[in-house]
DRENDO-482030 format. One record per residue: residue in three letters; x, y, z of N, C-alpha, C in turn. Coordinates in steps of 0.1 Angstrom, whole numbers, padded with zeros to 4 digits, always signed. Example, Ala and Ser with C-alpha at 12.3 -4.5 7.8 and 13.67 -1.06 7.14 Angstrom:
2
ALA+0132-0057+0078+0123-0045+0078+0132-0033+0078/SER+0128-0022+0071+0137-0011+0071+0129+0000+0079/
***
This chain:
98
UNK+0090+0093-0115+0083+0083-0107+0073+0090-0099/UNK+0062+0086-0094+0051+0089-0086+0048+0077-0075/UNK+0051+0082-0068+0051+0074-0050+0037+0083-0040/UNK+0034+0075-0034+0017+0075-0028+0024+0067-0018/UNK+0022+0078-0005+0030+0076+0008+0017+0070+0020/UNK+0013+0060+0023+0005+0060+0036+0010+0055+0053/UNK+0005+0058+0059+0009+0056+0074-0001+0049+0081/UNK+0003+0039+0087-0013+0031+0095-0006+0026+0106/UNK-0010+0026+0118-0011+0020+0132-0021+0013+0134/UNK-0009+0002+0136-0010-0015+0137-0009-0018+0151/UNK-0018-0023+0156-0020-0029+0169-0014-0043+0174/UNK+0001-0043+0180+0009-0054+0181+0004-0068+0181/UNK-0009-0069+0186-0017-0085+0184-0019-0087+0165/UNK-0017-0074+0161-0023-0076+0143-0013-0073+0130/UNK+0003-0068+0140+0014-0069+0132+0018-0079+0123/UNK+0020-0090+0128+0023-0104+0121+0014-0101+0105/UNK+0001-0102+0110-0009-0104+0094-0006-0093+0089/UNK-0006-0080+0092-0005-0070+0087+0009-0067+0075/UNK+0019-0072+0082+0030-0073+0074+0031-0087+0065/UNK+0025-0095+0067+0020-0104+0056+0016-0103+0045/UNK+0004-0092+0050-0004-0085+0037-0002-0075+0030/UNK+0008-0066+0041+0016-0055+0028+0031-0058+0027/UNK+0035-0067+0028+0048-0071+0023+0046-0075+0004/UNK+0062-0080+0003+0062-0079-0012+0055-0092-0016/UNK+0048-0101-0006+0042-0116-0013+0029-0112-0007/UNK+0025-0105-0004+0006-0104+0003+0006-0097-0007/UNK-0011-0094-0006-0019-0094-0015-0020-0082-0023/UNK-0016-0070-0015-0018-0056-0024-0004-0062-0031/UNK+0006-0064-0032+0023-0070-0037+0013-0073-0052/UNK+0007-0084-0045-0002-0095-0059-0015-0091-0069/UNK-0016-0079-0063-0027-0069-0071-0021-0066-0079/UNK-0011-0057-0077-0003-0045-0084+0003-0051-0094/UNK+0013-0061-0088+0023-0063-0095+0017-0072-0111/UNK+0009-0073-0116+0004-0075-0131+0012-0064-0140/UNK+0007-0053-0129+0009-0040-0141+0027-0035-0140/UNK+0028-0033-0155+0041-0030-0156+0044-0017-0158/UNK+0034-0007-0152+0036+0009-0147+0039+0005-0129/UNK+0038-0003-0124+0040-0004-0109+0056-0008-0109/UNK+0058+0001-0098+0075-0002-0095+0079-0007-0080/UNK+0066-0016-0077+0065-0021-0062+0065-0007-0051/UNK+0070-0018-0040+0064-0004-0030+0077-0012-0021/UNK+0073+0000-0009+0088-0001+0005+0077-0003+0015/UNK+0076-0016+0024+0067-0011+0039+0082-0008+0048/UNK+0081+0001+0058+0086+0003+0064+0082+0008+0082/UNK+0087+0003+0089+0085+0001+0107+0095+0006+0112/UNK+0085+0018+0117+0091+0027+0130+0097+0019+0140/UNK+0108+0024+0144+0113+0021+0161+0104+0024+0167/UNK+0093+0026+0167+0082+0026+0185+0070+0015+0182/UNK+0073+0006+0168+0068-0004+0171+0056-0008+0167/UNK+0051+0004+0167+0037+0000+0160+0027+0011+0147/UNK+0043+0019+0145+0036+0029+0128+0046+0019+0121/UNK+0038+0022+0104+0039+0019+0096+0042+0031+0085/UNK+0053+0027+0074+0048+0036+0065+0050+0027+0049/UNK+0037+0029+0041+0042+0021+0026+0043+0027+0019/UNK+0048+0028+0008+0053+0037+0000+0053+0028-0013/UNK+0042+0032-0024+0040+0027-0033+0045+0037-0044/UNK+0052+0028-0057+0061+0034-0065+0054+0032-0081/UNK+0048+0040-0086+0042+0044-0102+0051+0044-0109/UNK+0053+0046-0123+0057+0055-0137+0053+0067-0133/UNK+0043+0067-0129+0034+0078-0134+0023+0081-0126/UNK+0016+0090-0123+0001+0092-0119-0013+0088-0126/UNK-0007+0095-0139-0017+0086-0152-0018+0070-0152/UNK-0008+0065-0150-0006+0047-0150-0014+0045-0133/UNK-0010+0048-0127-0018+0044-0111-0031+0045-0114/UNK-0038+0056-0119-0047+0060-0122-0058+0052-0129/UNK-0051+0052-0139-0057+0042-0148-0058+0025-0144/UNK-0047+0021-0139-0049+0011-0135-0060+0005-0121/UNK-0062+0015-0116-0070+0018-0106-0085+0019-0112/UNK-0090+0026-0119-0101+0025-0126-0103+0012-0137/UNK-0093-0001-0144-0097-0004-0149-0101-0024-0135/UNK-0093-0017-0120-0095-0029-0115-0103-0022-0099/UNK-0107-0015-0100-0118-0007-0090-0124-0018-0083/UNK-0131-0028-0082-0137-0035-0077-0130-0045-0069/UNK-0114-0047-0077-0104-0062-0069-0104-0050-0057/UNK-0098-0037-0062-0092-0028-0050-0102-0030-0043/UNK-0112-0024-0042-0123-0023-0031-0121-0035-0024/UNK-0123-0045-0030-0123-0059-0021-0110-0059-0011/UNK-0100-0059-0016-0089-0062-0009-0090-0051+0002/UNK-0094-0039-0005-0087-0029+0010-0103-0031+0019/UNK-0116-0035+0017-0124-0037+0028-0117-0049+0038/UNK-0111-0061+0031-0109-0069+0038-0094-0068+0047/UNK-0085-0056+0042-0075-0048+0050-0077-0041+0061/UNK-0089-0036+0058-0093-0025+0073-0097-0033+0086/UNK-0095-0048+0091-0093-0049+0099-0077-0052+0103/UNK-0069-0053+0099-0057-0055+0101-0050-0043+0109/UNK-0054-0029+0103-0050-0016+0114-0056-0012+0125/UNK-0054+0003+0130-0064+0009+0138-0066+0022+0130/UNK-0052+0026+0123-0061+0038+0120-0050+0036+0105/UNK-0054+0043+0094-0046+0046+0078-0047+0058+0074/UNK-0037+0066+0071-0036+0079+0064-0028+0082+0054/UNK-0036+0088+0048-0026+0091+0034-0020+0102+0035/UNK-0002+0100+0038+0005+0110+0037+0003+0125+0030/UNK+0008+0117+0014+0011+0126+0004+0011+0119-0007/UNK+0007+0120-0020+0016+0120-0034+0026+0128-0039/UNK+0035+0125-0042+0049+0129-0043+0055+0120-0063/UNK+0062+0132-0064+0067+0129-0086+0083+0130-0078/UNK+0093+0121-0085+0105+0124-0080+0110+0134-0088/UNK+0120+0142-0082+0122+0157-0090+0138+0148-0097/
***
């Protein structure tokens, strides 16, 4: 499996939509989930309230990849219209389960 770890701080007035939108029924959930190399994702909230972390779950790196280049344009859309929901996003790591 191939998991792609990010971290974003969410500003308590923009929690609610935020977890709306990366939960398993918002919209990155409803991108992904066509493709049957996607093994869903985990959002997950810190005890201090306002980190996040998602954790999106591949086959593969090749399948994310690919899937990624053949819908490039939905992604762009979705994540411009995401970047007001945080304050800040960082991409952990990519990680292959051993």
């Amino acid at each position: 499996m191939y998991y792609i770890i990010w971290k974003y701080t969410v500003d308590n007035t923009k929690q609610q939509k935020f977890e709306e939108e990366y939960d398993r029924n918002g919209s990155w959930f409803k991108f992904f989930e066509p493709c049957n190399d996607y093994m869903g994702h985990d959002l997950l909230k810190n005890m201090d309230g306002e980190t996040y972390l998602l954790i999106d779950k591949w086959m593969s790196k090749n399948d994310y990849e690919n899937f990624l280049k053949s819908n490039q344009l939905e992604y762009d859309a979705i994540n411009n219209r995401s970047k007001e929901l945080y304050d800040l996003e960082e991409q952990i790591g990519l990680f292959n389960s051993i």
